[in-house]
C-alpha positions in Angstrom: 32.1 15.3 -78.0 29.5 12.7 -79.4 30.8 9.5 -80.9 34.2 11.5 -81.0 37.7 10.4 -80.3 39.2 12.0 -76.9 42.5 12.1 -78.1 44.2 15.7 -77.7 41.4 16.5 -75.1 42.0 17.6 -71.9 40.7 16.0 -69.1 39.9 16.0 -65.1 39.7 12.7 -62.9 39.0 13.1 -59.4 40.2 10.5 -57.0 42.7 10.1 -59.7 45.1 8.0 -57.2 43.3 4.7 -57.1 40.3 2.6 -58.3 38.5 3.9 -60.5 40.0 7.2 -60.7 43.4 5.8 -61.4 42.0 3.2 -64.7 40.2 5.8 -65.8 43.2 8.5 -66.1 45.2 5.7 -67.5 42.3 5.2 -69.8 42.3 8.4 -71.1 46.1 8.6 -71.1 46.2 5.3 -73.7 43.5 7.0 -75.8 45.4 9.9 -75.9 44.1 12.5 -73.8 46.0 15.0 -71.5 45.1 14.3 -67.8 44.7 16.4 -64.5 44.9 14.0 -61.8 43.4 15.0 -58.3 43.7 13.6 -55.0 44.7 14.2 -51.6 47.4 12.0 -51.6 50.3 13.2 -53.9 53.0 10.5 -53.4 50.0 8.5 -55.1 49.2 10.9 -58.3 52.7 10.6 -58.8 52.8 7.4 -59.4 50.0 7.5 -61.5 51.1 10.7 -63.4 54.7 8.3 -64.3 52.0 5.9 -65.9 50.2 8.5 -67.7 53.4 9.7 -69.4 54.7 5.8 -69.6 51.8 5.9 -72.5 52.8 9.0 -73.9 50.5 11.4 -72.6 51.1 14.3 -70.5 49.9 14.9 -67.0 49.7 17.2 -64.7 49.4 16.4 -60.6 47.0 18.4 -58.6 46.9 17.9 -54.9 43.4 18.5 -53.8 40.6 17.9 -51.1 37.7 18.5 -53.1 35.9 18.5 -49.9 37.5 22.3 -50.0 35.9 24.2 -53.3 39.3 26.6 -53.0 40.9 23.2 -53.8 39.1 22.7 -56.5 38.6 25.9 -57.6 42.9 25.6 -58.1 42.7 22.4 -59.6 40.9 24.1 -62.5 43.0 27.0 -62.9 46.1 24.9 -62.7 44.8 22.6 -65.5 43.5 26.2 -67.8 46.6 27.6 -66.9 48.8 24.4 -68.3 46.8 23.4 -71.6 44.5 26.4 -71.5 41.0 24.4 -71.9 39.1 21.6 -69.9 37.1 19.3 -72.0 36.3 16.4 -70.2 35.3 16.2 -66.3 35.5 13.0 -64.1 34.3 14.2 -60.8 35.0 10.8 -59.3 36.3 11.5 -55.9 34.7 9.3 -53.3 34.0 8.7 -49.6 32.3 5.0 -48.3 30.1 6.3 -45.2 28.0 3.8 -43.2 26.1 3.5 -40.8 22.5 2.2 -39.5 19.7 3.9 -39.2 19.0 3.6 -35.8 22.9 5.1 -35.1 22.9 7.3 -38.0 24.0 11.3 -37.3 23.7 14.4 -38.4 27.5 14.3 -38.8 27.6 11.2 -40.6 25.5 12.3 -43.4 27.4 15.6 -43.9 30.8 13.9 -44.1 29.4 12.0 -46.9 27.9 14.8 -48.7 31.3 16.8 -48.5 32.9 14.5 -50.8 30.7 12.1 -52.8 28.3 15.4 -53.5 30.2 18.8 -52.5 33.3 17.7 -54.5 31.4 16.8 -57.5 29.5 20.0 -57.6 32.6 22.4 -56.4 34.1 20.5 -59.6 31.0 21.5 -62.1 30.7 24.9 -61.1 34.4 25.3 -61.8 34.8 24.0 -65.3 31.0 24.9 -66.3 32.3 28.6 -67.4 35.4 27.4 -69.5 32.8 24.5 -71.5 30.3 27.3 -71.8 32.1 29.7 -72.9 33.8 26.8 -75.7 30.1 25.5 -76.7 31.4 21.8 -75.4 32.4 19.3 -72.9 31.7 16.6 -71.6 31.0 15.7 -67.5 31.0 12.3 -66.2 29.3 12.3 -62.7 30.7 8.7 -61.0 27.3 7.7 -58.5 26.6 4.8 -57.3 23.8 1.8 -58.1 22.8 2.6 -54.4 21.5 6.1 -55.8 19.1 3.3 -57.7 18.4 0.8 -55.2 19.7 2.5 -51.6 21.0 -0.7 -49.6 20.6 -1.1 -46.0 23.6 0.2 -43.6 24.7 2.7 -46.5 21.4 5.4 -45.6 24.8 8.7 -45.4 26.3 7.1 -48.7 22.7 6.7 -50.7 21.8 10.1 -49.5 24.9 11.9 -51.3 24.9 9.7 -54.1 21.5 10.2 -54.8 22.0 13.9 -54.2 24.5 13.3 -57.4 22.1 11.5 -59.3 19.3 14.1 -58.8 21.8 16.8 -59.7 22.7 14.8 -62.7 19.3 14.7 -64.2 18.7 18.5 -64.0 22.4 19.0 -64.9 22.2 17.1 -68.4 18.9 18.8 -69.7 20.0 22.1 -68.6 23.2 21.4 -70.8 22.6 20.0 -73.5 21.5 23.2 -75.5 25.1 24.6 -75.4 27.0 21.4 -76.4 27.9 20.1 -73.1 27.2 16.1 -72.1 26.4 14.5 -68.8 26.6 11.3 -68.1 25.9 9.7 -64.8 27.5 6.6 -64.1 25.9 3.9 -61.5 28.6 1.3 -60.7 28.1 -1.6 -58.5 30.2 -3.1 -56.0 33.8 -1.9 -57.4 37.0 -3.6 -56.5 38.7 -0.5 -54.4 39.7 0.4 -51.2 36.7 2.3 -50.2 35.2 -1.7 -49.9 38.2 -3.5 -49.5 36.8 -4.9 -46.0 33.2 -5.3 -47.1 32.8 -8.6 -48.2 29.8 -9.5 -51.0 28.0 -12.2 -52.3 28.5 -14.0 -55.1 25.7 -12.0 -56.9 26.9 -9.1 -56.7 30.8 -9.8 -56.8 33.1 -7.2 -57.4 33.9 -5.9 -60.8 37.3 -4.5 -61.6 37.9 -0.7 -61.2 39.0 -1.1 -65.1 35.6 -2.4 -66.2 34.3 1.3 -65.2 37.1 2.9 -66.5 36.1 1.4 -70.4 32.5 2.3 -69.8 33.7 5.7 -69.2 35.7 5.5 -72.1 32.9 4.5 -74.2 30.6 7.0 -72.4 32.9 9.8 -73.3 32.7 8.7 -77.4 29.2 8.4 -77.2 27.3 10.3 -74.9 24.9 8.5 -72.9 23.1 10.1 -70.4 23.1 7.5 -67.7 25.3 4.0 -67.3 24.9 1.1 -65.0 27.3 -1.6 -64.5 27.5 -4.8 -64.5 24.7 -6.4 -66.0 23.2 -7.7 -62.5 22.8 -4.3 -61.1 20.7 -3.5 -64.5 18.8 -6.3 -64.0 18.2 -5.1 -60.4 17.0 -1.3 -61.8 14.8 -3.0 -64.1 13.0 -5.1 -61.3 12.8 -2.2 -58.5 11.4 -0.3 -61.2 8.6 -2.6 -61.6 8.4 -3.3 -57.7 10.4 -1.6 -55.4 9.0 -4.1 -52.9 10.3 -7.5 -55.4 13.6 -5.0 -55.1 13.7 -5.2 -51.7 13.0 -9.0 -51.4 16.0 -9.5 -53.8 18.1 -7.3 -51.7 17.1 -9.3 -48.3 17.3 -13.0 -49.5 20.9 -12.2 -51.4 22.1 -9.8 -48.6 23.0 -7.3 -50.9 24.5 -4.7 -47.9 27.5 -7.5 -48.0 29.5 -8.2 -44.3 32.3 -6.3 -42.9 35.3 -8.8 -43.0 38.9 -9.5 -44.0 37.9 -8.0 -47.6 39.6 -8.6 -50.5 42.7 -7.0 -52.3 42.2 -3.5 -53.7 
């Protein structure tokens, strides 16, 4: 898949009925791929699967927890059984978990797992026999920046995430002999309804669910193995790096963890 077109692939995007998920399918759909779109809500897929087509693509609507690996595990034969390969995976699905440390649970932390690192990795193991047995494929893993810099109240969150990440790493090398990419995406604050009621600081404002979908896009033609957007969460990697404590200051003075409040249109 390096540096080549997607068109004529066939692809699967988690948490394909909003935010990212959703600009990303319709992405792929305009650059003329043929899209599985996942979710739990179908009413929602549809309406994305009638924008797929509306761009001349094909898709195919997959109702699915991918909190539940038979889910997923269906989701894949569904898409083998319709176009009979899977050559691109978006394991994008995503749950915002909170909570402080001092409150945090047991129960928190594993409801944020199911989703944000349990889906992802049902999602691998499912489509990592049909790319192996091909000799290629491509896997976008959709983290988070807090799997670089974990911000305060988002400890269940960071932990999954970061899970991802580390999965991601080990995932890519292991991969790469047989002609399958990984890319792991970091993405800061994103314009979606898992924030909608977080509000943000000016510093890190949030960027359009679309601005991911073209990195993933691009990540998909040329292969990197990691991508962090926007430029100000780069910027914040490349100073924790140096100092995680300078990190931290940055994170303090700017509150960075943002306020729960009206939010802002998803």
């Amino acid at each position: 898949m390096k540096r080549a077109s997607v068109r004529g692939r066939v692809a699967i995007v988690t948490g394909a009925s909003s935010g990212i998920g959703r600009e990303t399918a319709l992405a792929l759909a305009s650059a003329g791929a043929r899209v599985a779109l996942a979710a739990r809500g179908e009413a929602m897929l549809g309406e994305v699967a009638g924008a797929v087509r509306a761009r001349g693509s094909e898709a195919l609507v997959v109702p699915t927890d991918v909190a539940r690996r038979t889910d997923v595990d269906e989701l894949v034969a569904r898409t083998m059984a319709r176009w009979g390969q899977v050559d691109v995976l978006v394991a994008n699905a995503g749950s915002y978990v909170r909570s402080s440390i001092p409150d945090l649970t047991v129960g928190a932390v594993e409801r944020s797992m199911a989703v944000n690192f349990y889906g992802a990795l049902f999602a691998v193991l499912a489509v990592q026999p049909h790319m192996l047995e091909r000799g290629r494929g491509h896997i976008v893993l959709v983290s988070s920046f807090d799997a670089k810099k974990g911000l305060p109240l988002d400890a269940p969150y960071v932990a999954a995430k970061s899970a991802l990440a580390g999965y991601g790493e080990v995932l890519r090398q292991e991969l790469r002999p047989h002609g399958i990419s990984v890319t792991t995406v970091f993405p800061g604050r994103v314009d979606t309804p898992l924030i909608e009621t977080i509000d943000v600081p000016w510093i890190s404002s949030k960027i359009p669910p679309s601005a991911v979908a073209r990195a993933i896009l691009a990540a998909l033609r040329r292969s990197p193995p990691e991508v962090i957007i926007p430029v100000q969460a780069r910027l914040l990697d490349l100073i924790d790096v140096v100092s995680p404590r300078l990190g931290d200051w940055f994170v303090r003075v700017f509150a960075l963890e943002g306020r729960e409040g009206e939010g802002e249109p998803a």
